[in-house]
Biotite code that builds the C-alpha atoms (Angstrom):
import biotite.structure as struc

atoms = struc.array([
    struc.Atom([-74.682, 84.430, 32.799], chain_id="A", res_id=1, res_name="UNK", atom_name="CA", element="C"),
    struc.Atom([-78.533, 85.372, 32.858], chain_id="A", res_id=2, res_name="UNK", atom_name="CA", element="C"),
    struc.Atom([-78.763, 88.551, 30.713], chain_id="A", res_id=3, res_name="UNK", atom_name="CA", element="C"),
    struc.Atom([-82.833, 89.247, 31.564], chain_id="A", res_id=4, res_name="UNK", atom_name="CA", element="C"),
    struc.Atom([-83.918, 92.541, 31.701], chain_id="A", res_id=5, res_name="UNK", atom_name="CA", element="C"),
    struc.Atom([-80.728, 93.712, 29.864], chain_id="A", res_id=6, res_name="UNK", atom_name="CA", element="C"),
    struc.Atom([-81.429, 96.477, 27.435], chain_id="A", res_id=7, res_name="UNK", atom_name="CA", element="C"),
    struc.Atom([-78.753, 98.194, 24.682], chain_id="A", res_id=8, res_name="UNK", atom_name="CA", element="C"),
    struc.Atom([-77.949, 101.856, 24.459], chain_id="A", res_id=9, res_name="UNK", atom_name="CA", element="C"),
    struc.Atom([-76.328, 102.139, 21.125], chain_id="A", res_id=10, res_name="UNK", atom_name="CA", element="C"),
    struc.Atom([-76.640, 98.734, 20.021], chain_id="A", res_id=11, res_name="UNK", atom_name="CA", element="C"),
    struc.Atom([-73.673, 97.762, 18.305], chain_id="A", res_id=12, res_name="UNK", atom_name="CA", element="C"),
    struc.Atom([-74.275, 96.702, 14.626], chain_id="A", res_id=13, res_name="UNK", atom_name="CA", element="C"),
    struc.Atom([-71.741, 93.308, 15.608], chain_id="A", res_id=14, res_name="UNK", atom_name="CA", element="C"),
    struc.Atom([-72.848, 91.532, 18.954], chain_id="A", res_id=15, res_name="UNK", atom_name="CA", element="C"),
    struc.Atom([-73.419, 88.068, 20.348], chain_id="A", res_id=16, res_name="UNK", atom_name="CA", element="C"),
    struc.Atom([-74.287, 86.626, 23.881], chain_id="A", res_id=17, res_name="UNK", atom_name="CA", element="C"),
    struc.Atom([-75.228, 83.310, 25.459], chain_id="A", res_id=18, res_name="UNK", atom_name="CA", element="C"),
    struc.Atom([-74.786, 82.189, 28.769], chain_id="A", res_id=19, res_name="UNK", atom_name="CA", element="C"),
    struc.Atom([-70.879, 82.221, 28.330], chain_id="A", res_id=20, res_name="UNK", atom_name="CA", element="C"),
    struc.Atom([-71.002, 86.047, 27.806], chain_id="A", res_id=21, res_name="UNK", atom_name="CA", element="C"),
    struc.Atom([-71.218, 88.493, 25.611], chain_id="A", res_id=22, res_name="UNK", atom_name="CA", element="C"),
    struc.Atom([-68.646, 89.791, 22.823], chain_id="A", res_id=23, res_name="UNK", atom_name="CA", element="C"),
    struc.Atom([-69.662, 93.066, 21.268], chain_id="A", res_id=24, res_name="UNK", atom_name="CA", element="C"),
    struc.Atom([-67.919, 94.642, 18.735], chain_id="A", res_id=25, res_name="UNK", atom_name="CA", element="C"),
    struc.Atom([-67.518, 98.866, 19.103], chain_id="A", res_id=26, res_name="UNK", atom_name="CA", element="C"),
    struc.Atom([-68.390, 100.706, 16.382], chain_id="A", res_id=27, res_name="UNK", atom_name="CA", element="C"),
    struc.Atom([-66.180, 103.460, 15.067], chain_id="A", res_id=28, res_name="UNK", atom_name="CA", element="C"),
    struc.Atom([-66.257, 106.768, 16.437], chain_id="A", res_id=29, res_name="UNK", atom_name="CA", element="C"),
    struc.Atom([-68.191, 106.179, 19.229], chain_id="A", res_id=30, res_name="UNK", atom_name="CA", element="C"),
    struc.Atom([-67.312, 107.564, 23.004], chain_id="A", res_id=31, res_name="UNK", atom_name="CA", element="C"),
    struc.Atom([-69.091, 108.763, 26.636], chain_id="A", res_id=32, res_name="UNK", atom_name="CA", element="C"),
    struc.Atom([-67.770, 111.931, 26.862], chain_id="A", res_id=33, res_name="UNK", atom_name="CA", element="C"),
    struc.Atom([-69.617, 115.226, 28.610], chain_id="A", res_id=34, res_name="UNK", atom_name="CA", element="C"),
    struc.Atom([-67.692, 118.353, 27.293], chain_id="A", res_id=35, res_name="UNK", atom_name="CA", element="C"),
    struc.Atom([-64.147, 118.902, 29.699], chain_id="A", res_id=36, res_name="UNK", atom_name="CA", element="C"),
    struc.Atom([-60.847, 119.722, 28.111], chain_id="A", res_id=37, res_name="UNK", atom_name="CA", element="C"),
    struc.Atom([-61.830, 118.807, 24.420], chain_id="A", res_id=38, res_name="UNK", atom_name="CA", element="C"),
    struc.Atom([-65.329, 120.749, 24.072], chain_id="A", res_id=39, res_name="UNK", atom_name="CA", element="C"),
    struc.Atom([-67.654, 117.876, 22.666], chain_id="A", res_id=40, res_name="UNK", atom_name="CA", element="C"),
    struc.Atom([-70.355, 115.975, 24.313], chain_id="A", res_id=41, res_name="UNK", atom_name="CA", element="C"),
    struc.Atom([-71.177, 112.259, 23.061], chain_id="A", res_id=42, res_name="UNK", atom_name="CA", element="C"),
    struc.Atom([-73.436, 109.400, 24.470], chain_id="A", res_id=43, res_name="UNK", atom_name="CA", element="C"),
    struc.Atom([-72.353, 107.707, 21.186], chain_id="A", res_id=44, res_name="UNK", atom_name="CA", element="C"),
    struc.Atom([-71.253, 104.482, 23.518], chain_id="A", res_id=45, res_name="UNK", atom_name="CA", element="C"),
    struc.Atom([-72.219, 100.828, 23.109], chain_id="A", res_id=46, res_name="UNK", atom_name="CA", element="C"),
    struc.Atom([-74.013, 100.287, 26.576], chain_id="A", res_id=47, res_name="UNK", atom_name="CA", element="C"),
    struc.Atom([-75.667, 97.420, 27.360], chain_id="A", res_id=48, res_name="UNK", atom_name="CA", element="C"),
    struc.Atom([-77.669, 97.041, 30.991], chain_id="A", res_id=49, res_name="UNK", atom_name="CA", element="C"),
    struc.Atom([-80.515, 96.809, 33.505], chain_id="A", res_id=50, res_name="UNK", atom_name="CA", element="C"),
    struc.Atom([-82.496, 99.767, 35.008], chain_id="A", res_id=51, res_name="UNK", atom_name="CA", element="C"),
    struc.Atom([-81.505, 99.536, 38.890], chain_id="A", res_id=52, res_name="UNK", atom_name="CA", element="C"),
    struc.Atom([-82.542, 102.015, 41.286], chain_id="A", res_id=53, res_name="UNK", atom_name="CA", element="C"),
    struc.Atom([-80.799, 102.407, 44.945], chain_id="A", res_id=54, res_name="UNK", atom_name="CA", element="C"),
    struc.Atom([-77.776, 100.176, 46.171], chain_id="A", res_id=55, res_name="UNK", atom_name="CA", element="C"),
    struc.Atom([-76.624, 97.500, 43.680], chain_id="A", res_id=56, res_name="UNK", atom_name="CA", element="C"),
    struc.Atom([-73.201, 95.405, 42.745], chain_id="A", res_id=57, res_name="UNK", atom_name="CA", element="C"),
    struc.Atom([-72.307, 95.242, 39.396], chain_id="A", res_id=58, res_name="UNK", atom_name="CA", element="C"),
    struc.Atom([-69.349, 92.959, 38.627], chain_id="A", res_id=59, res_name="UNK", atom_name="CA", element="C"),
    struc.Atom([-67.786, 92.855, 34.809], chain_id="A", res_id=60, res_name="UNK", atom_name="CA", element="C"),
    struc.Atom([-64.780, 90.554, 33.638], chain_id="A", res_id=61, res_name="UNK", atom_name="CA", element="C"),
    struc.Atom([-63.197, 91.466, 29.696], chain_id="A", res_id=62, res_name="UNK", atom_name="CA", element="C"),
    struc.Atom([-60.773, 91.349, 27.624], chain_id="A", res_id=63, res_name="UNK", atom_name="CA", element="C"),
    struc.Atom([-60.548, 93.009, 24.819], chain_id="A", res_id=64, res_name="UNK", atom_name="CA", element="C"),
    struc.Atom([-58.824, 93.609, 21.544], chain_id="A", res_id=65, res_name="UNK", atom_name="CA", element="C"),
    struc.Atom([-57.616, 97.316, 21.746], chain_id="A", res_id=66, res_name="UNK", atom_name="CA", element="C"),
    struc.Atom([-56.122, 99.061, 19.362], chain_id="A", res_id=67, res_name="UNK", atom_name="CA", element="C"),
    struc.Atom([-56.413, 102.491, 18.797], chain_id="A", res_id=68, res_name="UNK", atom_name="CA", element="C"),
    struc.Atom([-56.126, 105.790, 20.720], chain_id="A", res_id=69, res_name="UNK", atom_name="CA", element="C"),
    struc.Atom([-59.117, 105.749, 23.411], chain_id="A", res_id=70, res_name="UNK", atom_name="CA", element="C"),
    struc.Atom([-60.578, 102.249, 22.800], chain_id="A", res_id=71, res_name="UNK", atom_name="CA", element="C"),
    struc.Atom([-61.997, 101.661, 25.638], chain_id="A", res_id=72, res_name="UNK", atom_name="CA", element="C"),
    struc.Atom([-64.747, 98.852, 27.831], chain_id="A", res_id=73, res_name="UNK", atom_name="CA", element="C"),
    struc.Atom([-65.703, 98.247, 31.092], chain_id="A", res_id=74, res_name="UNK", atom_name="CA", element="C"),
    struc.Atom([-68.579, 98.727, 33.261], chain_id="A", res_id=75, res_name="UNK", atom_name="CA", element="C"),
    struc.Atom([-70.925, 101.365, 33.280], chain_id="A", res_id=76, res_name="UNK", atom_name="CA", element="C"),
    struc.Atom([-73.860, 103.036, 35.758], chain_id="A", res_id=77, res_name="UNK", atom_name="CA", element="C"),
    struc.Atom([-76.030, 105.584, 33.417], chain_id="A", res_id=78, res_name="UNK", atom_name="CA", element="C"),
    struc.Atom([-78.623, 107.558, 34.467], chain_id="A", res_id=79, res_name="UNK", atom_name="CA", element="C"),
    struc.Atom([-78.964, 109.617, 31.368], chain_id="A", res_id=80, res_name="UNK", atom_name="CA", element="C"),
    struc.Atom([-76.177, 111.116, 29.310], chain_id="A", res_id=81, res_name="UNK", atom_name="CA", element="C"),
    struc.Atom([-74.992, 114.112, 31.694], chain_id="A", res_id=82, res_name="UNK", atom_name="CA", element="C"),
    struc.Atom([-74.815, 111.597, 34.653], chain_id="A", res_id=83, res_name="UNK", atom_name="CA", element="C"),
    struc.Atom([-72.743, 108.777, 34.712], chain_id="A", res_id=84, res_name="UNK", atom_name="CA", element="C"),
    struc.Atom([-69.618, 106.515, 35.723], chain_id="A", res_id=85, res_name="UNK", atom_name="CA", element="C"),
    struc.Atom([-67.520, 104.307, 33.314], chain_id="A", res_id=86, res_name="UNK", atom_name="CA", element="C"),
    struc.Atom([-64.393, 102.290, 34.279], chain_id="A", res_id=87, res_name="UNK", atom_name="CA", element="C"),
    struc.Atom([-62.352, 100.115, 32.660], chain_id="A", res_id=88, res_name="UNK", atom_name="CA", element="C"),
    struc.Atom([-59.455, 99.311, 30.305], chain_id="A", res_id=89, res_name="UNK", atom_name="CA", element="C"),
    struc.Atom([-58.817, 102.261, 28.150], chain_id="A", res_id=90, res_name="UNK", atom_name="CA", element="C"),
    struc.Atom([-55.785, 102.306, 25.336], chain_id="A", res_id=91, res_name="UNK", atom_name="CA", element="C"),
    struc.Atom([-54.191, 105.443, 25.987], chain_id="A", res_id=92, res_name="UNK", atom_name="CA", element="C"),
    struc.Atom([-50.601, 106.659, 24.027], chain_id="A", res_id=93, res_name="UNK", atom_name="CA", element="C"),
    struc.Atom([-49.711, 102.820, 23.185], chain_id="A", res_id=94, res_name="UNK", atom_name="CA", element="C"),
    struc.Atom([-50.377, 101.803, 26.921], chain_id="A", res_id=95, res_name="UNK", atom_name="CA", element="C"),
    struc.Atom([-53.177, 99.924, 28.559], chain_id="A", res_id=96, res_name="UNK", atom_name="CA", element="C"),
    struc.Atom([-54.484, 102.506, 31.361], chain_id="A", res_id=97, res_name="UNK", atom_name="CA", element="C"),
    struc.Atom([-57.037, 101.412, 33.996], chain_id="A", res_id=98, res_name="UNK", atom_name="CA", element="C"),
    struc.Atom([-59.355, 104.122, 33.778], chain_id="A", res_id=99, res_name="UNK", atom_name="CA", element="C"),
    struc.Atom([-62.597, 105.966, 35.767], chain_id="A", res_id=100, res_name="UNK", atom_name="CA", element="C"),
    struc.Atom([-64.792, 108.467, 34.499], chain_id="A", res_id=101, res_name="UNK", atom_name="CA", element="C"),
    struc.Atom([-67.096, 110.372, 36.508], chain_id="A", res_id=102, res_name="UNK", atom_name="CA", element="C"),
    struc.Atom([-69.459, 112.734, 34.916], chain_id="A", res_id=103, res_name="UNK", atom_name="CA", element="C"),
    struc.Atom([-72.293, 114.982, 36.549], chain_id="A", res_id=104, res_name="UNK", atom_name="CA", element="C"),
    struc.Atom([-72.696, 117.699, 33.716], chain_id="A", res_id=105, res_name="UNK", atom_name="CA", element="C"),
    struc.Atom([-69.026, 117.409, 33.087], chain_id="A", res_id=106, res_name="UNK", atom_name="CA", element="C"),
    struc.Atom([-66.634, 114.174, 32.815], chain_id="A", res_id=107, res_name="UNK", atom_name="CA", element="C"),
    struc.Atom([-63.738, 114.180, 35.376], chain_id="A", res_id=108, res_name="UNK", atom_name="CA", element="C"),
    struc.Atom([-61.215, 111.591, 34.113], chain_id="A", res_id=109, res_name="UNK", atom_name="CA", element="C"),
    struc.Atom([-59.014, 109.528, 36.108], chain_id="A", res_id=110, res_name="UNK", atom_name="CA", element="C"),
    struc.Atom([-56.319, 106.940, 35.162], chain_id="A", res_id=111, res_name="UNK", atom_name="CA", element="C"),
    struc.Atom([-53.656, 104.409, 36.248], chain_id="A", res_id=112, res_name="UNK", atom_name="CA", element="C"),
    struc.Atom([-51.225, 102.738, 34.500], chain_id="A", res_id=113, res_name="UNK", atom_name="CA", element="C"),
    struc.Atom([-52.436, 98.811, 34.054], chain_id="A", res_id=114, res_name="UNK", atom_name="CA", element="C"),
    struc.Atom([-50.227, 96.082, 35.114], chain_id="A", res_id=115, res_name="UNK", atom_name="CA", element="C"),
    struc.Atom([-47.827, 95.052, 33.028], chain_id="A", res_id=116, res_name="UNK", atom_name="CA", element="C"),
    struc.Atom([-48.942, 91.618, 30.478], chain_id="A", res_id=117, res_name="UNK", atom_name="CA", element="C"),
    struc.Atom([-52.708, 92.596, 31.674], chain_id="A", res_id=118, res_name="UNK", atom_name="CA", element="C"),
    struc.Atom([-54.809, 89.983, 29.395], chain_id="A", res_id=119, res_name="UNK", atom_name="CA", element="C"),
    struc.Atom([-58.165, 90.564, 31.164], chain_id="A", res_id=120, res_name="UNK", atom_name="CA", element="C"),
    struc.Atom([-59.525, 93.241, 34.095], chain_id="A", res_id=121, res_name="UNK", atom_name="CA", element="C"),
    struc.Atom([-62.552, 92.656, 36.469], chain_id="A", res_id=122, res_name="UNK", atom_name="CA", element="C"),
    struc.Atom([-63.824, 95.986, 37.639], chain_id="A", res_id=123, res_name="UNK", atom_name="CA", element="C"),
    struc.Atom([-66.919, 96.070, 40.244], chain_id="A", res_id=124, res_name="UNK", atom_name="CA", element="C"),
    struc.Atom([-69.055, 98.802, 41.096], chain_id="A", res_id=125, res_name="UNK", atom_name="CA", element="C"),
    struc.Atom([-70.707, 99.266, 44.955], chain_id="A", res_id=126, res_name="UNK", atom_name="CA", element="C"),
    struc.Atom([-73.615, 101.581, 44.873], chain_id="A", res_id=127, res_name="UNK", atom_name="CA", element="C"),
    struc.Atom([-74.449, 102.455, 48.227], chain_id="A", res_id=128, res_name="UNK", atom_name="CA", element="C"),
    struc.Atom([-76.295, 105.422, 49.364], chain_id="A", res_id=129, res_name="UNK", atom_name="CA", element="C"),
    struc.Atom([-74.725, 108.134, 47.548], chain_id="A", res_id=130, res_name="UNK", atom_name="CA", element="C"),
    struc.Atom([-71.210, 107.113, 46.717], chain_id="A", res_id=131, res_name="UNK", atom_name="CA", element="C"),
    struc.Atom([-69.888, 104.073, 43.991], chain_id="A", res_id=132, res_name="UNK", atom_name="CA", element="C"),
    struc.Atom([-66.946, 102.853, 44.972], chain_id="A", res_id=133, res_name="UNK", atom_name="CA", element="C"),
    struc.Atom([-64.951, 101.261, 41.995], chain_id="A", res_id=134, res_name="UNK", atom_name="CA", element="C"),
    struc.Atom([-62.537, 98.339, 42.542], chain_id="A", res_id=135, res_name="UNK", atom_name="CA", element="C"),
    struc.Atom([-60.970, 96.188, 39.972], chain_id="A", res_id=136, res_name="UNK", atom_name="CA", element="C"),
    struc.Atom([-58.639, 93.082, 39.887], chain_id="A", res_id=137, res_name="UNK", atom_name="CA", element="C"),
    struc.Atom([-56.422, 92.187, 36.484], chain_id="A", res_id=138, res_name="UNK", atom_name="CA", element="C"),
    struc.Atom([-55.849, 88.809, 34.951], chain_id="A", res_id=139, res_name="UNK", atom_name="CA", element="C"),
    struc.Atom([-58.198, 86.775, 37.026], chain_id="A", res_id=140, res_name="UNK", atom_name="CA", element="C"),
    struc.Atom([-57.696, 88.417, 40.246], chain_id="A", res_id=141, res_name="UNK", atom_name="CA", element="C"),
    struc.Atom([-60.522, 89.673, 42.022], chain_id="A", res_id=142, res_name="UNK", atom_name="CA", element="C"),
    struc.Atom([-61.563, 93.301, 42.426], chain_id="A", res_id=143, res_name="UNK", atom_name="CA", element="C"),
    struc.Atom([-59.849, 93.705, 45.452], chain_id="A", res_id=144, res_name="UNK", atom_name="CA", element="C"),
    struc.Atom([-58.316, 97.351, 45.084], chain_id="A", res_id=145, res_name="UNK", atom_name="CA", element="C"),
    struc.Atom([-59.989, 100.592, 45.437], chain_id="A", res_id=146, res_name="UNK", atom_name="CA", element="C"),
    struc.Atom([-59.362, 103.279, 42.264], chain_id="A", res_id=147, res_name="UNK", atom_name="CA", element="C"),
    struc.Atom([-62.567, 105.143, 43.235], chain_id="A", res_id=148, res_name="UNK", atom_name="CA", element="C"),
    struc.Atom([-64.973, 106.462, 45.848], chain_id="A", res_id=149, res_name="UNK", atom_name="CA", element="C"),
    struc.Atom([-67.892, 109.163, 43.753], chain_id="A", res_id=150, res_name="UNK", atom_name="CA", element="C"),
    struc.Atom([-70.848, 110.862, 44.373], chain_id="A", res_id=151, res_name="UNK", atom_name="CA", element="C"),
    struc.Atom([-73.945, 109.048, 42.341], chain_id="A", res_id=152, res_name="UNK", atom_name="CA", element="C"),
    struc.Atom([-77.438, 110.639, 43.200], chain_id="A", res_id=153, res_name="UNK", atom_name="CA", element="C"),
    struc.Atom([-78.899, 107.895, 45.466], chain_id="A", res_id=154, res_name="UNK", atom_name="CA", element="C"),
    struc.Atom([-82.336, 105.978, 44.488], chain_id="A", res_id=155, res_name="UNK", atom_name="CA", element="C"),
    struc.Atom([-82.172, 107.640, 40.956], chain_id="A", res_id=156, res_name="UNK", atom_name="CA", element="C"),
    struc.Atom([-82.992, 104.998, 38.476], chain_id="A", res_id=157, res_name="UNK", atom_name="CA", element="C"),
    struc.Atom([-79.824, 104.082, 36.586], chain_id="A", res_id=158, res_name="UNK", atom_name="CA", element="C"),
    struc.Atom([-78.728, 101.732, 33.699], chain_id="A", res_id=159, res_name="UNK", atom_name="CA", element="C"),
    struc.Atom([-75.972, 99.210, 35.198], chain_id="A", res_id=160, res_name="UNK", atom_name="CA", element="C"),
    struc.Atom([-73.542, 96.452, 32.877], chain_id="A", res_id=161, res_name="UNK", atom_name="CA", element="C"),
    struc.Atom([-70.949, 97.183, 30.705], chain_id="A", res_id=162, res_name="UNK", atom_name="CA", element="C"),
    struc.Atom([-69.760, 99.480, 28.007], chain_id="A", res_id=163, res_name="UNK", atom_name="CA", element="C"),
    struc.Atom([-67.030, 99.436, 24.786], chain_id="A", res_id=164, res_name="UNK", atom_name="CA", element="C"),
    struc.Atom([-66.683, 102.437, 22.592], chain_id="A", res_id=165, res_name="UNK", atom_name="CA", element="C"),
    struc.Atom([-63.880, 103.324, 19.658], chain_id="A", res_id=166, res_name="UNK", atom_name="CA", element="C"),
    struc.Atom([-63.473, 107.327, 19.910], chain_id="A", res_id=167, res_name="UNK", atom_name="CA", element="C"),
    struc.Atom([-61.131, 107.601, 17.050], chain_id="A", res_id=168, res_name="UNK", atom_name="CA", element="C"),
    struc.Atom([-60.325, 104.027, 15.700], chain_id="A", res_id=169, res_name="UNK", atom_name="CA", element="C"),
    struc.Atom([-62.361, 102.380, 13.694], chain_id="A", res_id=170, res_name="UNK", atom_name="CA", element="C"),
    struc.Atom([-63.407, 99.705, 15.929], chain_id="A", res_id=171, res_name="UNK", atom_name="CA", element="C"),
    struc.Atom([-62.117, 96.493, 17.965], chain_id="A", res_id=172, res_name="UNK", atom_name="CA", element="C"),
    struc.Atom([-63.895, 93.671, 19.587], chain_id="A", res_id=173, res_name="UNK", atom_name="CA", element="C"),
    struc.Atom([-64.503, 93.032, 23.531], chain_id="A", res_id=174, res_name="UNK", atom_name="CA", element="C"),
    struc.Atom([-65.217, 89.492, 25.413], chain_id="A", res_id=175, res_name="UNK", atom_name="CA", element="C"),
    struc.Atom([-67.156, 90.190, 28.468], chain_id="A", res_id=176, res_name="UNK", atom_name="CA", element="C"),
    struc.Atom([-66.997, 86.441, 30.468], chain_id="A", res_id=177, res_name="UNK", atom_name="CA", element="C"),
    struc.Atom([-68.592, 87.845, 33.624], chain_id="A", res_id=178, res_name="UNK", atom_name="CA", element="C"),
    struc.Atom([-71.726, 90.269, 33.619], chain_id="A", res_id=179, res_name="UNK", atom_name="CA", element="C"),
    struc.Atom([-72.998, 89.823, 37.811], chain_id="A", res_id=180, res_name="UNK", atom_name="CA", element="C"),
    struc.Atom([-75.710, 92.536, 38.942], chain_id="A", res_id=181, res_name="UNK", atom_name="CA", element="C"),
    struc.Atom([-77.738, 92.287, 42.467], chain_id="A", res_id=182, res_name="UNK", atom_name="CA", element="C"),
    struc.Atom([-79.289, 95.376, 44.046], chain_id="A", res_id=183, res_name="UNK", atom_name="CA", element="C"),
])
């Protein structure tokens, strides 16, 4: 796994990578979160990415150890911190919940519950044009099924790769084994 040209946004202060991956630890307190239902805005998020602009495939594999309320990784496409997508694994009221946010000013939230005994999630992102279109696969099945088709301003510059945040726990460690970007 070839990590050149891969810049952090919010560098963790615990983080290691190699060509087997990458396992980052998320800092307490941290979240991507623009302002709906709860009132607060924070880009506080452990991102880690290349700048891509126009059609691209991003593919992320993880597994994480979750733990608290919100703890949360995946993949993420950032153009600045009004205008994104995250989706992944999020720990929601005890429960693993597959989970898409799509923000343009505002976040819109989105979940599923995850399959039962999930141990690790794939989740891959299709930029084309203006839409994304989020898949994901669980437990070493391939992204096959659709959770999401969203607008994403085309040929705007974006950060793509993946993402782990704690909002209110005070932190928990994620194993990404598969980072694949082309555009």
């Amino acid at each position: 796994m070839a990590f050149e040209g891969f810049t952090w946004v919010n560098e963790p202060a615990e983080w290691s990578g190699n060509g087997e991956g990458l396992r980052a630890v998320a800092g307490a307190r941290t979240d991507l979160w623009q302002k709906t239902h709860y009132g607060y805005s924070f880009d506080t998020a452990h991102m880690f990415g290349r700048e891509v602009a126009g059609d691209l495939r991003l593919t992320v594999t993880f597994g994480a150890d979750y733990a608290e309320q919100y703890d949360q990784a995946g993949a993420v496409l950032r153009i600045d911190e009004e205008n994104w997508i995250k989706a992944g694994v999020e720990f929601v009221d005890g429960g693993h919940q597959l989970s898409v946010v799509v923000t343009r000013g505002f976040s819109d939230w989105s979940v599923t519950p995850a399959p039962a005994g999930l141990v690790s999630a794939t989740f891959d992102f299709e930029r084309a044009g203006d839409a994304v279109t989020v898949r994901y696969g669980v437990n070493g099945a391939e992204p096959e099924h659709m959770l999401r088709l969203a607008y994403f301003p085309p040929k705007t510059p974006a950060l793509a790769g993946v993402m782990c945040a704690a909002p209110s726990g005070d932190g928990f460690e994620t194993r990404f084994t598969r980072v694949s970007l082309t555009s």
